[in-house]
MDAnalysis code that builds the backbone (N, CA, C; Angstrom):
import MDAnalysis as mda
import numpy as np

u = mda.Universe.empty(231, n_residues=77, atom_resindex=np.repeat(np.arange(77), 3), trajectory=True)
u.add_TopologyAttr("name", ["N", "CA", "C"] * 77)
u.add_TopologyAttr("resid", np.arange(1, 78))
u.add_TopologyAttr("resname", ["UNK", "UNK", "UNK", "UNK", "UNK", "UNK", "UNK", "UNK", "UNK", "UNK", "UNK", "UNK", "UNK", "UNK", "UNK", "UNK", "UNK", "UNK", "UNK", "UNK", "UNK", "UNK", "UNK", "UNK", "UNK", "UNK", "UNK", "UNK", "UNK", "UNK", "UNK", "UNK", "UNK", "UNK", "UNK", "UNK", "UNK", "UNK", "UNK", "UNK", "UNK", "UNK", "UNK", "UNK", "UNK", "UNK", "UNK", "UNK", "UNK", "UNK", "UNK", "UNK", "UNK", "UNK", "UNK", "UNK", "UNK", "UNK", "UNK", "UNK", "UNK", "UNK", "UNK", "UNK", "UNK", "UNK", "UNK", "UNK", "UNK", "UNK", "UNK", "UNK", "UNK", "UNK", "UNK", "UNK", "UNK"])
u.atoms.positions = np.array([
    [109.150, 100.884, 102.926],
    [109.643, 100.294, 101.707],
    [109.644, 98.773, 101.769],
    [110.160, 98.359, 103.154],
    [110.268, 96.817, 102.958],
    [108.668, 96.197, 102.800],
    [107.901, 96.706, 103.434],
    [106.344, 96.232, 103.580],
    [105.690, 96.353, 101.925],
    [106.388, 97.546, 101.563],
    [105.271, 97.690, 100.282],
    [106.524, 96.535, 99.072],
    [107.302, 96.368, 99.451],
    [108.568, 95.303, 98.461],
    [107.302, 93.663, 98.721],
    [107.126, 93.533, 99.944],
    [106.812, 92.112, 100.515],
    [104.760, 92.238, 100.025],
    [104.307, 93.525, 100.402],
    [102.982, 93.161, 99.520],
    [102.521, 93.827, 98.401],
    [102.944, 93.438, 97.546],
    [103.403, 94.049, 96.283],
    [102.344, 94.166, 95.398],
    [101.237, 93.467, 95.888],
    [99.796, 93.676, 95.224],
    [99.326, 95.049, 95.633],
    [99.894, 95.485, 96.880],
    [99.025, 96.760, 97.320],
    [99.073, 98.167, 97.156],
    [98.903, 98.756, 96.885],
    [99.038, 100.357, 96.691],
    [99.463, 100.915, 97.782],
    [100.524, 101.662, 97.406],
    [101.367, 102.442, 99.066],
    [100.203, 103.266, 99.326],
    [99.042, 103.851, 99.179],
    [97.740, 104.490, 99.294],
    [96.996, 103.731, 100.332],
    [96.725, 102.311, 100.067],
    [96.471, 101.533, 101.043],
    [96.754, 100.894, 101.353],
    [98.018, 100.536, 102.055],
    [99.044, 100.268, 102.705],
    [99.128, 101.762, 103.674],
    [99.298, 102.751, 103.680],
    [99.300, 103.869, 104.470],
    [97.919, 103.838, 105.085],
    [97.221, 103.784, 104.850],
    [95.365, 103.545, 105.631],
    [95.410, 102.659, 106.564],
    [95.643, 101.236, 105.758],
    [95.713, 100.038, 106.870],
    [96.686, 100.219, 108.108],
    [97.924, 100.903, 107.726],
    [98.674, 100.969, 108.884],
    [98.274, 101.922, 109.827],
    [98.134, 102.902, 108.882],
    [97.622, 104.664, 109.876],
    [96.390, 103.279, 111.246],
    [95.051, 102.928, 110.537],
    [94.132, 102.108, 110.989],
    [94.799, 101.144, 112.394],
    [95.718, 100.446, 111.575],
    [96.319, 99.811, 112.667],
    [96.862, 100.171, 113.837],
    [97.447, 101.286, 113.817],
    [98.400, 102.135, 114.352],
    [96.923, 102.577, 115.587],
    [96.319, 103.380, 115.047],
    [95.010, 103.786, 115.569],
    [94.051, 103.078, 116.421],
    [93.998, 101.404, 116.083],
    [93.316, 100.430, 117.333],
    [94.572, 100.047, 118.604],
    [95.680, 100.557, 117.786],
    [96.917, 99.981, 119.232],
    [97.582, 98.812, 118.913],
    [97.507, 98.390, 117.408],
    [97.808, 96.873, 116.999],
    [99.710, 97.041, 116.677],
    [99.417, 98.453, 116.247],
    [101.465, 98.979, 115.826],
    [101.501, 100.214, 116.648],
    [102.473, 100.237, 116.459],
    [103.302, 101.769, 116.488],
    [104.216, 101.840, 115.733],
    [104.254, 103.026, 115.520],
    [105.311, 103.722, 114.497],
    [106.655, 104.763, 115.048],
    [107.602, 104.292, 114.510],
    [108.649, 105.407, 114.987],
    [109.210, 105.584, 113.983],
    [109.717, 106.890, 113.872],
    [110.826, 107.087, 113.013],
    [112.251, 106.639, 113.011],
    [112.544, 106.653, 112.237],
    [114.463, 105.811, 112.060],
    [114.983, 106.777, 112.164],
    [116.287, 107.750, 112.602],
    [116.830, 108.350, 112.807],
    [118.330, 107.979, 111.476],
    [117.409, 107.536, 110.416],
    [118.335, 107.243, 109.098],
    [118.569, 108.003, 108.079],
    [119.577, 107.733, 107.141],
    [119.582, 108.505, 105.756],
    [119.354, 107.729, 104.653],
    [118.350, 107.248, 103.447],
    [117.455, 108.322, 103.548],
    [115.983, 107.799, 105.188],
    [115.275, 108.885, 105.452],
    [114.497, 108.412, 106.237],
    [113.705, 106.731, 106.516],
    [113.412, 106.479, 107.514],
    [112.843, 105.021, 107.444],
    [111.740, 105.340, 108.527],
    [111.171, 104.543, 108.366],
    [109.859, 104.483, 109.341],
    [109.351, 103.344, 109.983],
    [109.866, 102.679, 111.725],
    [109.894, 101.467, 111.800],
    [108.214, 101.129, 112.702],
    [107.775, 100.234, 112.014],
    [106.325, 99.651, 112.823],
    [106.533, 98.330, 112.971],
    [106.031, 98.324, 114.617],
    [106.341, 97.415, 115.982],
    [105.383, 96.746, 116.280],
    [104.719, 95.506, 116.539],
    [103.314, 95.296, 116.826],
    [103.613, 95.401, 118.767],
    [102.329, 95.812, 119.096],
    [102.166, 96.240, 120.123],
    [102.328, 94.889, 121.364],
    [102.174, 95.001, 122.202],
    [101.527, 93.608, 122.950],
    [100.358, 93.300, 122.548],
    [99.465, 93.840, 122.608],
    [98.082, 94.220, 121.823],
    [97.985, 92.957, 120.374],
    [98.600, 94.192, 119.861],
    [99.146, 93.393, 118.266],
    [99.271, 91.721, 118.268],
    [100.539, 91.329, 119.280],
    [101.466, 90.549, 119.252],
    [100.369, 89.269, 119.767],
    [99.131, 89.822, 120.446],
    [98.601, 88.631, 120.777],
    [97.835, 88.119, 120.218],
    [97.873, 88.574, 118.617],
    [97.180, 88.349, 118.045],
    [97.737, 86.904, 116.952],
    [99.285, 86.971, 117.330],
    [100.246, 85.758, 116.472],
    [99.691, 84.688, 116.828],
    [99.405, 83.545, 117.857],
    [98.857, 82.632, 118.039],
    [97.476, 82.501, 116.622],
    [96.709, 83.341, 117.001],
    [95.266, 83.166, 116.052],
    [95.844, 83.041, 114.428],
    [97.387, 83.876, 113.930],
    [97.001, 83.893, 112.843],
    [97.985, 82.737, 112.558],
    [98.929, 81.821, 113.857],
    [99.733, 80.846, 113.431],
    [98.280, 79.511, 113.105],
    [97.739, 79.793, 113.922],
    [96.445, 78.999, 113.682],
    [95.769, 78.858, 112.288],
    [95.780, 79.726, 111.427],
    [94.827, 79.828, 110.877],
    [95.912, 79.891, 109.353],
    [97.294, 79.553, 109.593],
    [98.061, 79.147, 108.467],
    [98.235, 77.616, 108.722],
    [98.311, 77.004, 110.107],
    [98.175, 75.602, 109.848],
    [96.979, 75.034, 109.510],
    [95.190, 75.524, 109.629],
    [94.916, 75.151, 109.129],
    [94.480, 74.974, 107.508],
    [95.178, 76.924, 107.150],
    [95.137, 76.489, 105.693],
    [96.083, 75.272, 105.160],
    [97.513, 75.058, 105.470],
    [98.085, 74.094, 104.985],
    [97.856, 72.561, 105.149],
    [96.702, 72.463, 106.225],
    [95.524, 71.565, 106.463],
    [94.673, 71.156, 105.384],
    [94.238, 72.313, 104.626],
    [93.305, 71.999, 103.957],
    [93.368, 72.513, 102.302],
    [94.546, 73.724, 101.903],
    [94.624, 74.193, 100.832],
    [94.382, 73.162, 99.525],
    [94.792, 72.060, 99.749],
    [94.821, 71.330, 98.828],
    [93.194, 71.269, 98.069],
    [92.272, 70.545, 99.312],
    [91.238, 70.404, 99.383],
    [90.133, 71.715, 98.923],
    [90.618, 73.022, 99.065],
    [89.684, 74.272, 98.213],
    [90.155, 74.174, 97.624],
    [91.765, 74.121, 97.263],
    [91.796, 74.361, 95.444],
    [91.151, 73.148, 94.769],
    [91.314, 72.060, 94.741],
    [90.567, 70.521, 94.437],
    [89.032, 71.825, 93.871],
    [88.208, 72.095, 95.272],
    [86.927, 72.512, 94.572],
    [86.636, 73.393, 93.968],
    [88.028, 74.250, 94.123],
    [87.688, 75.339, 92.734],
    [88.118, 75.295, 91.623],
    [88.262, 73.594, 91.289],
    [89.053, 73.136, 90.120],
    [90.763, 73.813, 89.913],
    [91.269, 74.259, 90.717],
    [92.610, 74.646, 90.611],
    [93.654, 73.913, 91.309],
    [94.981, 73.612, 91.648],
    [95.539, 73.001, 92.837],
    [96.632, 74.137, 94.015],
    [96.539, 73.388, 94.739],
    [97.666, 74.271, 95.692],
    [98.918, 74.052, 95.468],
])
């Protein structure tokens, strides 16, 4: 619930693929919540986790440069 609240463009259809997918290269795991009503908690792996560096990377350099693509697609950031 919280994942599909936060990407709200996506279809719980695929949102369930990508994760099942994810889940499947070793990037999450999944456990169940032992809650009422049910919850379902996904963990990034070590696997996963080493993947935070690349994507802290790749938000500083959008905020590097966002300005500059929107500029050329006539829009702004």
């Amino acid at each position: 619930g919280e994942l599909r609240r936060a990407l709200a463009g996506v279809t719980p259809k695929v949102l369930t693929r990508q994760l099942r997918e994810l889940e499947r290269d070793g990037l999450v795991t999944r456990a169940p919540a032992a809650t009422r009503p049910p919850r379902v908690v996904y963990s990034l792996t070590p696997l996963g986790a080493s993947l935070v560096p690349l994507f802290d990377a790749l938000v500083a350099w959008w905020q590097e440069h966002a300005r500059e693509i929107e500029a050329r697609r006539g829009g702004s950031a």
